[in-house]
N, C-alpha and C positions, 0 to 999 in steps of 0.2 A: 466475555469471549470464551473463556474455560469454559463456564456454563453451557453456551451452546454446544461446545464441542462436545461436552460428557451427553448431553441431548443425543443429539447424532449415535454417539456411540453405542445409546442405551438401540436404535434401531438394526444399526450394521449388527452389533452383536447378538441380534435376535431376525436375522438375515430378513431384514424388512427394507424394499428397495426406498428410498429417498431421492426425489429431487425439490430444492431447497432453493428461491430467492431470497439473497438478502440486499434489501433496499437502503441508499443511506445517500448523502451528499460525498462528495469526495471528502475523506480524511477521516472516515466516520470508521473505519478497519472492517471494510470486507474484503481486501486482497491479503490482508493479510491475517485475516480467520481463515479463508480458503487455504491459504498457505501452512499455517499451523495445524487445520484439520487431513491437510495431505500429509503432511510430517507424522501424526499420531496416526491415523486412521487407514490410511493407505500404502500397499505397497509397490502399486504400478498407478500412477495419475496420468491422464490426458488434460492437457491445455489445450482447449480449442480456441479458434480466432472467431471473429465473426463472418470474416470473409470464405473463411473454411465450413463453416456450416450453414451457409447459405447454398453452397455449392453441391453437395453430402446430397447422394441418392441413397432411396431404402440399402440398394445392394452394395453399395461402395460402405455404406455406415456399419451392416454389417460383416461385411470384413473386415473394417479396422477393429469392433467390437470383439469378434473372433480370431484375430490374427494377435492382439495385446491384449486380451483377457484384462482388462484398466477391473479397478474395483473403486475408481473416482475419477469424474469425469468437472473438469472447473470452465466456464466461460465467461470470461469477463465482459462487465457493460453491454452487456445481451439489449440492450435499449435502442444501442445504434445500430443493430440490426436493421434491415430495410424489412418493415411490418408484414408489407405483402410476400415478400418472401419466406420471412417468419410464419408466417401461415399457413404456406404450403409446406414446413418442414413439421408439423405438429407431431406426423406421427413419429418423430424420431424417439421424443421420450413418452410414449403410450406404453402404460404397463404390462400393459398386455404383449407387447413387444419389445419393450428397453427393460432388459435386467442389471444394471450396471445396480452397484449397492447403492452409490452415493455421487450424486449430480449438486455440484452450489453454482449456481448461474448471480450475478451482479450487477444492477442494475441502481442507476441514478433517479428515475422514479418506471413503479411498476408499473403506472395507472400507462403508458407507453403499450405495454405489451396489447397483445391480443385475446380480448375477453375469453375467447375458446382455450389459449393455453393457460389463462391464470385459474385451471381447480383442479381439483384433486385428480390423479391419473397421471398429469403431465404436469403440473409442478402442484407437488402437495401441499408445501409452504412456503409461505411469506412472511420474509421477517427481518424485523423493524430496527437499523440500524443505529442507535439515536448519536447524537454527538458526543465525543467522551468528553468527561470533564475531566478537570487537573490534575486527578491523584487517578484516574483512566490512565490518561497520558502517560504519567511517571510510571505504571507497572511495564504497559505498551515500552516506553523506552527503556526500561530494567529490562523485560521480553529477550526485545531486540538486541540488547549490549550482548547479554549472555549467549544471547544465537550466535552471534558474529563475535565474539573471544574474546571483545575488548577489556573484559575486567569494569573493574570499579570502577564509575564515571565521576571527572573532580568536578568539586559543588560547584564551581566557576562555569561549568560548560550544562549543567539542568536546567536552568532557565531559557538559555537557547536551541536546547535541544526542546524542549516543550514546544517552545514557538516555533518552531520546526515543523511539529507534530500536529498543532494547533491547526497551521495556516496550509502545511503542504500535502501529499500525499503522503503515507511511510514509505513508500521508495528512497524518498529523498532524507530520512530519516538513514537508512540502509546506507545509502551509499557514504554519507558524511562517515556513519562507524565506522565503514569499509578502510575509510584514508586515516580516521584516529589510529585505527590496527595498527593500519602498514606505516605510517606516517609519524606516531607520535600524539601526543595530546596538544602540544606546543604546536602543531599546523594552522595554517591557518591559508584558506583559500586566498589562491593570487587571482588579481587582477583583472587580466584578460581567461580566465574561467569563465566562459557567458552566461552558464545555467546558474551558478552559485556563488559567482560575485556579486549581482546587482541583490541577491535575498541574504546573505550576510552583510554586506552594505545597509539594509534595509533593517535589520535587528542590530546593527551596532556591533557586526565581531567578524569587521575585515582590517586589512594592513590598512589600508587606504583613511579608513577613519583615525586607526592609531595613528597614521601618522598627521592628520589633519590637528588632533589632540597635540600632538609633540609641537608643532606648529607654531596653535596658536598659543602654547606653553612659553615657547623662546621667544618671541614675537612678546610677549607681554613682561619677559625678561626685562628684553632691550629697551623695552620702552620705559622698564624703573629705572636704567642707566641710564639711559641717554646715548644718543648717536655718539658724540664725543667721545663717551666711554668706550665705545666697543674698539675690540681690537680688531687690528688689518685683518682681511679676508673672511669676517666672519658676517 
């Protein structure tokens, strides 16, 4: 991920425009290279939607291009664009008339796009986001800790935070740091949380299983003493 970024850099900093696909499955980290290359490389970014640049005339693009002078522009999953439409917006990044420094469009497969904008001109590169493996992951979530404050992560909570990273987007990597911050290391998602109950549920690190453990803990007490044995109420 560095790598790519000091890439990029070696262009902007020799004011060579770039726009850049990177291709990958979910979870592969192009939202969040796009993110770290606005953090280093840029100091006005535009986020565009896809519904927003479907819509985008010559003269409307040029105004927002001229009115925030952007020196990166990011579009995520450019795929689910509507093709035919996509088509007809080609000339938005023609070199010959888009100077923005630095464009990274995201996409889940490129082979999607429109042969006319996948070469050079209108996106220069394509590039290949492969799966990270485990010790990816672990710097990815070192990355992240340090971005969001949380300090030192305890060895009890790497495993989970990997599978995390493994299975979900980094969003969802994000937002869990977000509640360790505020929250403590001791949190632990409750219950009726809909998004991130059933996926801690799922890895083994909600209330709801500890308590199932506690469970069938005392449950297998009772059963070395004996009903007889137990005392009233319990």
């Amino acid at each position: 991920m560095l790598d790519e970024i000091k890439n990029l850099q070696n262009f902007v900093d020799k004011g060579v425009r770039r726009v850049v696909v990177l291709q990958g499955v979910p979870g592969t980290g192009k939202s969040t290279l796009c993110a770290h290359a606005s953090e280093i490389l840029s100091d006005r970014t535009i986020v565009l939607s896809n519904t927003i640049l479907m819509h985008l005339s010559r003269n409307d693009w040029s105004e927002v291009i001229k009115l925030l002078s952007p020196t990166m522009v990011i579009i995520d999953d450019i795929d689910r664009s509507n093709m035919r439409s996509l088509e007809t917006s080609l000339y938005l990044f023609e070199d010959t008339y888009y100077d923005v420094p630095l464009t990274l469009l995201t996409t889940n497969d490129q082979q999607k796009l429109p042969d006319a904008f996948r070469r050079p001109g209108r996106i220069d590169q394509i590039i290949e986001m492969p799966e990270p493996t485990k010790s990816i992951r672990k710097k990815i979530i070192k990355q992240m800790a340090e971005r969001e404050g949380v300090g030192k992560i305890p060895s009890d909570k790497i495993d989970m935070l990997d599978s995390i990273v493994e299975k979900y987007p980094v969003a969802y990597l994000v937002e869990l740091l977000r509640r360790y911050r505020s929250l403590g290391w001791d949190y632990q998602v409750p219950d009726n949380d809909i998004v991130f109950a059933p996926i801690m549920e799922e890895l083994g690190d909600s209330p709801t299983r500890t308590h199932e453990v506690l469970d069938r803990g005392r449950s297998s007490v009772f059963e070395e003493i004996g009903p007889e044995d137990q005392l009233d109420g319990a």
